[in-house]
C-alpha positions in Angstrom: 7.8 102.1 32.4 5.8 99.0 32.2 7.2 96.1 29.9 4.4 94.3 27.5 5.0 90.6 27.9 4.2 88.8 24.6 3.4 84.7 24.8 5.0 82.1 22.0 6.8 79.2 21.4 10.6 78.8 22.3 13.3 77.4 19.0 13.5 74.6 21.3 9.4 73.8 22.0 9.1 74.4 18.0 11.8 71.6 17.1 10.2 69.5 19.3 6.7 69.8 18.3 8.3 69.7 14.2 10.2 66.4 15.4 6.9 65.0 17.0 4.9 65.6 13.4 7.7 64.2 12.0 7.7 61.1 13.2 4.1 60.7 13.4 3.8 60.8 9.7 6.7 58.8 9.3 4.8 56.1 11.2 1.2 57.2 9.0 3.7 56.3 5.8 5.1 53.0 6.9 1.5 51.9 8.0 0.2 52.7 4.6 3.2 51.0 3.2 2.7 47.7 5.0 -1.3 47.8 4.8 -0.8 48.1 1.2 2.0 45.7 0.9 -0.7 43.0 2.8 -3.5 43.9 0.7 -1.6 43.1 -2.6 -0.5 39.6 -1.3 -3.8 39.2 -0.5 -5.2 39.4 -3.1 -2.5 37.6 -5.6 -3.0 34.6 -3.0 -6.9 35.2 -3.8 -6.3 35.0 -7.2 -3.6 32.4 -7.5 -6.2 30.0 -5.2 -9.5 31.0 -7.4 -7.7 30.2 -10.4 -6.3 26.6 -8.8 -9.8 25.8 -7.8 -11.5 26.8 -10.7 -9.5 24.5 -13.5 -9.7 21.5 -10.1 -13.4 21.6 -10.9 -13.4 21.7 -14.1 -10.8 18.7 -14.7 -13.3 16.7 -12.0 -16.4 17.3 -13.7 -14.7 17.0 -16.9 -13.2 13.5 -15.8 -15.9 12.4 -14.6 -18.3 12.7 -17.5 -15.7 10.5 -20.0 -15.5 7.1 -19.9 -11.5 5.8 -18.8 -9.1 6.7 -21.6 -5.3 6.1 -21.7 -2.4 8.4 -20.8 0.1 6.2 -21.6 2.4 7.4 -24.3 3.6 4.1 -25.6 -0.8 3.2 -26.5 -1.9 4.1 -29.7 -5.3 5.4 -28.3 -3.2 8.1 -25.5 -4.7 11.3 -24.8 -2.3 12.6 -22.8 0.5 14.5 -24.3 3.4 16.3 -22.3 6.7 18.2 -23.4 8.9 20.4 -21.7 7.0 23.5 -23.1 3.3 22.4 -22.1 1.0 20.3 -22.8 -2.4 18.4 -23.5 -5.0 16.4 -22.2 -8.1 14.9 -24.5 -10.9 13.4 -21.8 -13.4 12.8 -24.7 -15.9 16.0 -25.1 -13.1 18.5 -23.9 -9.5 18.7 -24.2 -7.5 20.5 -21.9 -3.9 22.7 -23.6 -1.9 25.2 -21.8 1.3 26.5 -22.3 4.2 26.0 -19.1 4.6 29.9 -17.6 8.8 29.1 -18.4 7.5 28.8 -22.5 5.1 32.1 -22.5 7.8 34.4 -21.3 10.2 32.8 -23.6 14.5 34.0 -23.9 17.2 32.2 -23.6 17.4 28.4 -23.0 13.7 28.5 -22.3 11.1 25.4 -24.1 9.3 25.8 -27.0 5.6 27.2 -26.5 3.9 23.9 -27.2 0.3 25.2 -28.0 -1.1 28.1 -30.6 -4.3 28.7 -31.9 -4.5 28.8 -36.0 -2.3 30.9 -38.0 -2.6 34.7 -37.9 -3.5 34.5 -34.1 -0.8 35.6 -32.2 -3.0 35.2 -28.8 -1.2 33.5 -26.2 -2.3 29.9 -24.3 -2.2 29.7 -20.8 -4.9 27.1 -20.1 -7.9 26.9 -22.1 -10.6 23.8 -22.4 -11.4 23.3 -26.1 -14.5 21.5 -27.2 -13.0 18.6 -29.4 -15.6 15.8 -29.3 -13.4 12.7 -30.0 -10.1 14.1 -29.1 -8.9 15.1 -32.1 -6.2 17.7 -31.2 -4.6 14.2 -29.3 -3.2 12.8 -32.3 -1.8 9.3 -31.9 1.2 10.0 -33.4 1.9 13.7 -31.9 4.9 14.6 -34.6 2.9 18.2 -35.6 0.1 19.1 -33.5 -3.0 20.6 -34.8 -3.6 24.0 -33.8 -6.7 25.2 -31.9 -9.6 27.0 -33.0 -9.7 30.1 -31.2 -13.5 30.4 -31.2 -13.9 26.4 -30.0 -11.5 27.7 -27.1 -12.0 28.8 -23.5 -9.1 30.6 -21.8 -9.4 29.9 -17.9 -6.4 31.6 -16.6 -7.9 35.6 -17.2 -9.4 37.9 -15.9 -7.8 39.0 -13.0 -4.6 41.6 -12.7 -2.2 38.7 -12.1 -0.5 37.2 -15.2 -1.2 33.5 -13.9 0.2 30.2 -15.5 0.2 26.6 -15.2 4.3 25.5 -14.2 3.6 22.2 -13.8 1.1 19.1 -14.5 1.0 15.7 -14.4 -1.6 13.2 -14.5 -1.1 8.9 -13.3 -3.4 6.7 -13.8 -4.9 4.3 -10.8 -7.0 1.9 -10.1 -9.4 0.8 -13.2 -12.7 -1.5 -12.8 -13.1 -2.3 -16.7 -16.4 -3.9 -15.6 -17.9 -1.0 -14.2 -15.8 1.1 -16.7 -14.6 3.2 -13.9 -11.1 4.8 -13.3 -8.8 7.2 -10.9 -6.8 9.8 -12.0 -4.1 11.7 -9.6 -3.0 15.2 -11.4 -1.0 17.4 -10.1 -1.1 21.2 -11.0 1.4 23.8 -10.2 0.2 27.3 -10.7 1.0 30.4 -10.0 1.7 34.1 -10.8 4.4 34.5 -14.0 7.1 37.3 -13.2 10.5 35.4 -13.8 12.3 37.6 -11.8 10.4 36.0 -8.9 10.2 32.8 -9.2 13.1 30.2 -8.1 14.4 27.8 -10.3 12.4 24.8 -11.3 9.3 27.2 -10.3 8.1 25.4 -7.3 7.7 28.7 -5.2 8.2 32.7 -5.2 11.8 33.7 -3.7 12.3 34.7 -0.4 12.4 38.4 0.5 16.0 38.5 0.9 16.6 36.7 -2.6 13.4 39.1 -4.1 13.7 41.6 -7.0 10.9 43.9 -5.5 8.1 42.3 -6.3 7.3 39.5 -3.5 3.4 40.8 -2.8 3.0 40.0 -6.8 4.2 36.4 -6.5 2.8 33.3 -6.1 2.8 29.6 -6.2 0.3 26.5 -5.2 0.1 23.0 -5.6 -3.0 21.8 -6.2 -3.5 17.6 -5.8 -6.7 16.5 -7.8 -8.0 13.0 -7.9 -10.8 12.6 -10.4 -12.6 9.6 -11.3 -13.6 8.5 -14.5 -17.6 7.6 -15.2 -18.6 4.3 -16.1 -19.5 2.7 -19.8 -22.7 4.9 -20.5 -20.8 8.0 -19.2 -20.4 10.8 -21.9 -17.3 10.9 -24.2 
């Protein structure tokens, strides 16, 4: 009698083609992982960098339409005014308020949010330039500051997905030429993304991976050095 000889796979070709898929979409999986893992830094460096540049600008051009003006806090006529939860700075047309990231996310041991727009407006201050022709929210005697009008404000730290704030700032003053009514101004801005979690102490930087809670693609931090000059005697205040 003839015997009908019927092709297929072997247990042993079937576990090895099954281990093969396996591991090829174990390796699809951990691409995706990482591509998305680099996409999301990416773009919180993007927006963290944006952001930096953006209020840069705007404290140049600001500076450099306003005739020099004091940041010393011992003058009567200062217009710069810093405490541990934020602080402001009055350049003549615009002033400049934003709230440290430490104060917006508030609990314990953690500063006093400095700004807040008039009562009944809960709304949060990052950054925001105010127009406030003469400086008027730079009181010479800073013992309760005036809160800002919401609808004279412009909040410069939205509109991406990051929650971005300012961690740092500080502003010297330079060299003045009180003939040519000129004057430099070095600030220093720290800004970056505001997950506590994240963020080492003092907020200079995200943590490292090992030290990370999970979320290292969502965190960042940049320094940003601006030197600004102020305009001369018939520049605008």
């Amino acid at each position: 009698m003839n015997q009908i000889k019927t092709n297929g796979f072997t247990l042993v070709e079937l576990m090895l083609a099954m281990t093969f898929i396996s591991l090829l979409l174990l390796a699809i999986a951990m691409t995706t992982i990482q591509v998305s893992n680099i996409y999301n830094k990416g773009i919180t460096l993007r927006e963290v960098n944006q952001a930096g540049r953006a209020v840069s600008d705007e404290l140049q051009r600001s500076i450099a339409s306003s005739s020099p003006f004091e940041i010393d806090a011992a003058s009567p006529n200062n217009k710069y005014i810093a405490q541990s939860g934020g602080g402001r700075l009055c350049t003549g047309r615009y002033t400049y308020a934003w709230n440290f990231g430490s104060a917006l996310k508030g609990g314990s041991g953690a500063p006093l949010i400095m700004n807040k727009y008039t009562a009944g407006d809960t709304t949060q201050i990052h950054f925001v330039k105010v127009s406030d022709s003469g400086g008027n929210l730079c009181p010479a005697a800073p013992v309760a500051l005036p809160a800002i009008d919401h609808t004279m404000a412009t909040e410069m730290l939205t509109g991406g997905d990051r929650d971005l704030a300012v961690h740092k700032f500080t502003i010297t003053k330079g060299a003045e030429d009180t003939a040519l009514g000129q004057a430099l101004y070095a600030i220093t801005l720290v800004l970056g993304t505001n997950d506590r979690a994240e963020l080492v102490t003092g907020d200079t930087s995200c943590k490292p991976p090992a030290d990370s809670a999970g979320g290292e693609n969502y965190c960042s931090v940049n320094q940003f050095d601006i030197v600004a000059r102020a305009g001369n005697k018939s520049g605008a205040n």
